[in-house]
C-alpha positions, 0 to 999 in steps of 0.5 A, spaced: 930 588 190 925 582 191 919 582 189 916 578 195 917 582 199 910 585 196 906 579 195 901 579 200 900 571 203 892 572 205 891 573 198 895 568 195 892 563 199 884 566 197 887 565 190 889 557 191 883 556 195 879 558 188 883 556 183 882 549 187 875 548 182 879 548 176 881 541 177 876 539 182 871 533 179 866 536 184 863 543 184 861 543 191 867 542 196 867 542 204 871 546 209 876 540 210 876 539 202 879 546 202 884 545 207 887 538 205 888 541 197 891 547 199 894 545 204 892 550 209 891 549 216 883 549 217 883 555 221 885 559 217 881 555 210 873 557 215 877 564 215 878 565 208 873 562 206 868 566 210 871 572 207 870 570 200 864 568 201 862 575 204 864 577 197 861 572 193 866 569 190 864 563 195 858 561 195 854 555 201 850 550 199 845 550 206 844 543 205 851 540 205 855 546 208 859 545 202 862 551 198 861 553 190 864 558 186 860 565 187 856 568 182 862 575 184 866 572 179 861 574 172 863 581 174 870 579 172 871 583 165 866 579 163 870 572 163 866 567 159 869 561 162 867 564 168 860 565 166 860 558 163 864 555 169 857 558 174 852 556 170 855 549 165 851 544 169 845 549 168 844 548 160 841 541 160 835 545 164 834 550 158 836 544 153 829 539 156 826 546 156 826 547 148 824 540 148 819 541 152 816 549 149 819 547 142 821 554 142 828 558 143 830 559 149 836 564 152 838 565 158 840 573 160 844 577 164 844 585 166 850 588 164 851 596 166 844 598 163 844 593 157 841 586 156 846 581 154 843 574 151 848 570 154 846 562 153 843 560 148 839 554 146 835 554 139 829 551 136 831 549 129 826 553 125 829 558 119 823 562 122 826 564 129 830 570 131 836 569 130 840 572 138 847 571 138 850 569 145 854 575 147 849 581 143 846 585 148 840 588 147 835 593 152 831 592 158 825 596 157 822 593 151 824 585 152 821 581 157 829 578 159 830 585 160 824 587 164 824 581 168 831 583 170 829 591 170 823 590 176 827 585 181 833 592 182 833 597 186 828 603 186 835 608 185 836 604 177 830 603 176 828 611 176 836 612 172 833 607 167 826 611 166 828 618 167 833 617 161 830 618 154 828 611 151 827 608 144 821 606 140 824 599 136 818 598 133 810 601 134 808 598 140 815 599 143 813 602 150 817 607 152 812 612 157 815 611 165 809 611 168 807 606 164 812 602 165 813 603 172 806 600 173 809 594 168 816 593 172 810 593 180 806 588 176 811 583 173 815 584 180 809 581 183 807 576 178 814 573 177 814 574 169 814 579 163 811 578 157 812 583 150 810 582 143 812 584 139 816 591 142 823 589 140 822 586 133 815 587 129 812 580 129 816 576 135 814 576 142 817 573 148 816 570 155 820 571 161 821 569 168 827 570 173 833 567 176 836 568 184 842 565 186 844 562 193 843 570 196 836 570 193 837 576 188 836 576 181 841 574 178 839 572 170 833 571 166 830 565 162 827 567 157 823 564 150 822 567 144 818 566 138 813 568 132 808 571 136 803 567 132 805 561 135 805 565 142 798 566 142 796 559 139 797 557 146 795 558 153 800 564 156 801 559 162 803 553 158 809 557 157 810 561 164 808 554 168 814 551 165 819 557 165 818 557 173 819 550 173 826 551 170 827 557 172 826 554 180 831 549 177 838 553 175 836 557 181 837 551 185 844 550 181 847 556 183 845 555 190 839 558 192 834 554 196 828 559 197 825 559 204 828 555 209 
C-alpha cells in the first residue's frame, strides 16, 4: 500500500513555506514572496501563513507586512541551528555591547525551570568567569534568571518558590517572600542585579528581551568580578544593557507600542 495516501498536503505545503528561509538572502519575506517561491496560490500562501503565524512559526513585522521565522521553533528539542537562524543577526548588538562595558556578555534563555547561557560573548581577561554556551544554570540566584523569572506567570513563579532552593554561596537568596519582592521590583524596574549569589566574588547585570508578541523571550546579561561592578555607576551598565536589549528585541520582531 502507498504511503501517499497519508501524507497530509496542508502540511507539506506549511513545511515548504518555512523551509523557504533556508535559502532565503533575506530574512523577512512578503505574502507574494511566499507564494511565488513555493509555488502556491496566494490564497492559500495568507491562509498558511496566518496559521503559522498563530502558532509562532511566523512572525510580522508590522512595519513592512513582511513575515520572519517564529520564535516557536526554539522549542523544537533544542535545535540550535534554529536558536542561531533566529537570533544570528542579533550578536553584533552584544558584540559592540562587550566593547562598549568591556565585560562578558551572554545572552539566556528559560529551559523548563533552568537557565541556559545560550550566546556568549567574551571580555578576554583570565579573570572572568568562564560560561559555556549551552550550560544551564538556575533562576533564583543569576540576574538572567531572575529577569526571565519576574516577566512569567503568576502560576510559575509560585511553582519555582514553593520548591526547595539552593544556597550557592552565603548571600545566595533562597527565602520566597524575599524573592517575590525582588521578582515585583525587577518587573517594575525592568532589571536584576546579584552579587555575588551564584559564584563568591562574581556579580551580574541583566535586563530582558521580548519578541514581536511582547513576551519575554531571553535575557542580556553581563557579568563580572564584583569589584569592577562597583567601580562604577550601576546605571552605566543597565542604561547600555536597555539599549541593546531594545536592539535584539526590535530584531525578533517586537516594535513596542504602536
Amino acid at each position: 500500500m502507498s504511503s501517499q495516501k497519508y501524507l497530509l498536503t496542508s502540511i507539506i505545503n506549511a513545511m515548504r513555506i518555512l523551509n523557504l528561509y533556508k535559502t532565503s538572502k533575506s530574512k523577512e519575506l512578503s505574502v507574494t514572496d511566499i507564494s511565488t517561491r513555493a509555488d502556491l496560490p496566494k490564497s492559500t500562501a495568507h491562509r498558511l501563513i496566518t496559521t503559522l503565524r498563530r502558532e509562532g512559526f511566523l512572525s510580522q513585522n508590522p512595519r513592512n507586512g513582511k513575515y520572519r521565522l517564529g520564535l516557536s521553533l526554539l522549542t523544537l528539542g533544542g535545535v540550535i541551528s534554529v536558536h542561531k537562524e533566529i537570533y544570528r543577526d542579533t550578536f553584533p548588538f552584544v558584540e559592540q555591547l562587550v566593547r562598549e562595558v568591556d565585560e562578558t556578555c551572554h545572552i539566556c534563555l528559560l529551559e523548563e525551570k533552568h537557565l541556559v547561557f545560550y550566546y556568549r560573548e567574551n571580555r578576554n581577561e583570565p579573570e572572568n568567569l568562564v560560561t559555556n554556551e549551552g550550560r544551564k544554570g538556575p533562576i533564583h540566584c543569576t540576574s538572567a534568571g531572575l529577569v526571565l523569572l519576574a516577566y512569567q506567570d503568576p502560576a510559575f513563579k509560585e511553582q519555582v518558590l514553593s520548591n526547595p532552593l539552593r544556597s550557592y554561596t552565603p548571600h545566595t537568596v533562597t527565602n520566597p517572600e524575599e524573592l517575590q519582592t525582588r521578582l515585583d521590583s525587577i518587573e517594575k524596574e525592568g532589571f536584576a542585579v546579584c552579587d555575588g549569589e551564584y559564584y563568591e566574588g562574581f556579580s551580574s547585570v541583566a535586563v530582558p528581551i521580548r519578541d514581536y508578541s511582547s513576551n519575554v523571550v531571553s535575557s542580556l546579561t553581563m557579568i563580572c568580578p564584583t569589584k569592577r561592578l562597583k567601580a562604577k555607576e550601576i546605571s552605566f551598565y543597565v542604561n547600555r544593557l536597555k539599549e541593546t536589549a531594545d536592539d535584539i528585541s526590535e530584531e525578533l520582531g517586537y516594535y513596542g507600542e504602536l
